[in-house]
Each structure stands twice: as structure tokens, then as C-alpha cells.
C-alpha positions in Angstrom: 34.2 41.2 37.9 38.1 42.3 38.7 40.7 40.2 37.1 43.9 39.8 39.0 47.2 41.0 37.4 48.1 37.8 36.9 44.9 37.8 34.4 44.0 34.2 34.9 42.1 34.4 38.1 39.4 37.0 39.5 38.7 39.4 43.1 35.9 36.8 43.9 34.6 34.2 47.2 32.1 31.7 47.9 30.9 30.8 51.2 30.4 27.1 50.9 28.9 25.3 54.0 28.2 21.4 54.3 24.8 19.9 52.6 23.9 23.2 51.5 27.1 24.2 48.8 27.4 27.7 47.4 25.3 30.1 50.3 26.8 33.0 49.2 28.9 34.3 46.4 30.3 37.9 46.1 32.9 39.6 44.0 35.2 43.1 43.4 33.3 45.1 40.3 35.9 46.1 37.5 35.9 50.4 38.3 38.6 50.9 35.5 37.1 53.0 32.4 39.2 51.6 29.9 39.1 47.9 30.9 35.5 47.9 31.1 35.4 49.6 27.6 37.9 47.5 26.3 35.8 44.8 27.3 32.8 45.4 25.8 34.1 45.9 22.7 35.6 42.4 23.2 31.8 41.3 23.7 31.2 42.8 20.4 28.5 44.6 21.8 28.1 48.5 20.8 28.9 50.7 23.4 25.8 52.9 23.3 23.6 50.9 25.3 26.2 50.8 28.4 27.2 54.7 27.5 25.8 54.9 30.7 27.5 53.3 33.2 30.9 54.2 31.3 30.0 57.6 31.9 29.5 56.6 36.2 33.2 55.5 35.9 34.5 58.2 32.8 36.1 60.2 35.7 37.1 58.0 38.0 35.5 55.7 40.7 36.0 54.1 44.1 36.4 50.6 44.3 33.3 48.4 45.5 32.2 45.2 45.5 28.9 42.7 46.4 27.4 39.9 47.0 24.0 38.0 47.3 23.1 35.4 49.7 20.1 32.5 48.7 17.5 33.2 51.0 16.4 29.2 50.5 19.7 28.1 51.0 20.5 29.9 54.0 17.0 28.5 55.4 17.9 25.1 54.8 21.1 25.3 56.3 19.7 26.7 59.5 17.0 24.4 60.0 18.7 21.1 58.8 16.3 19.9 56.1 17.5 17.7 53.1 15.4 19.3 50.2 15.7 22.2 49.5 12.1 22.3 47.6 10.8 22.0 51.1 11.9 25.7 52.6 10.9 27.6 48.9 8.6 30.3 50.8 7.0 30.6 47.3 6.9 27.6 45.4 6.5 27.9 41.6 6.7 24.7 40.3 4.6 22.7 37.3 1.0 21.4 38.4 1.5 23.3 42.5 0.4 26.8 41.2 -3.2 27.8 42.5 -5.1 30.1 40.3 
């Protein structure tokens, strides 16, 4: 995620809607090389494993961003009903499993 220069907040939204809460949350990826190396090293985690994705941004980048949307959430915002339980098109939950 993108810190702000003022380093204490982030390029970041929710969409919150009544009943429902968080539907969807997004955010502004870090693209900078160095902060995103700096970071990781932070982490104290080696840098191999992400030598990867350094190397997508190791000559530069355009800035992008995302988000994801609950699919159950959404549904039981559009259709009014109080549990969300009752709008899981795949329920997976102790004892309901059929095999």
C-alpha cells in the first residue's frame, strides 16, 4: 500500500454502506523500487523470494491501484436480509457439508 508523505496515513478507501459495513475496500500499490525494497528488508524477510516483482518495478512503473468487492456482502445489501450466512452461495460451515 502507498503511504502518504506525511507517512502516517495511506492512498486507501472503503465503501461502507448501512447494515452491511465494509462492501468494498481498495488501495494505491507502492510502484517505488527502493521503498518497496527498503521495505522488505524492514520485514526482515530476504529479498530473493520477491526478486521478482522488484525486478517488474527495477526500471520504473506506472502507478496502479485495486480493489475487491464481497460478493456476500454486496448480495445482502441488495436484497435487504439481516444474516449474512443466509446469502453464502456456498456455504462451508461445521456439520452443513454434504459428502
Amino acid at each position: 500500500m502507498k503511504v502518504n508523505p506525511d507517512n502516517k496515513t495511506v492512498a486507501a478507501m472503503d465503501v461502507l454502506v448501512p447494515k452491511v459495513g465494509e462492501l468494498i475496500g481498495g488501495s494505491q500499490r507502492e510502484e517505488n523500487y527502493e521503498v518497496i525494497k527498503e521495505r522488505i528488508l524492514e520485514m526482515g524477510l530476504p529479498l530473493e523470494p520477491y526478486e521478482w516483482y522488484l525486478d517488474l518495478r527495477r526500471y520504473g512503473t506506472v502507478k496502479h491501484s485495486g480493489f475487491g468487492l464481497g460478493f456476500e456482502r454486496m448480495i445482502l445489501f441488495a436484497t435487504g436480509i439481516d444474516n449474512i450466512r443466509d446469502v453464502i452461495p456456498f456455504p462451508r460451515f461445521p456439520g452443513r457439508a454434504d459428502l
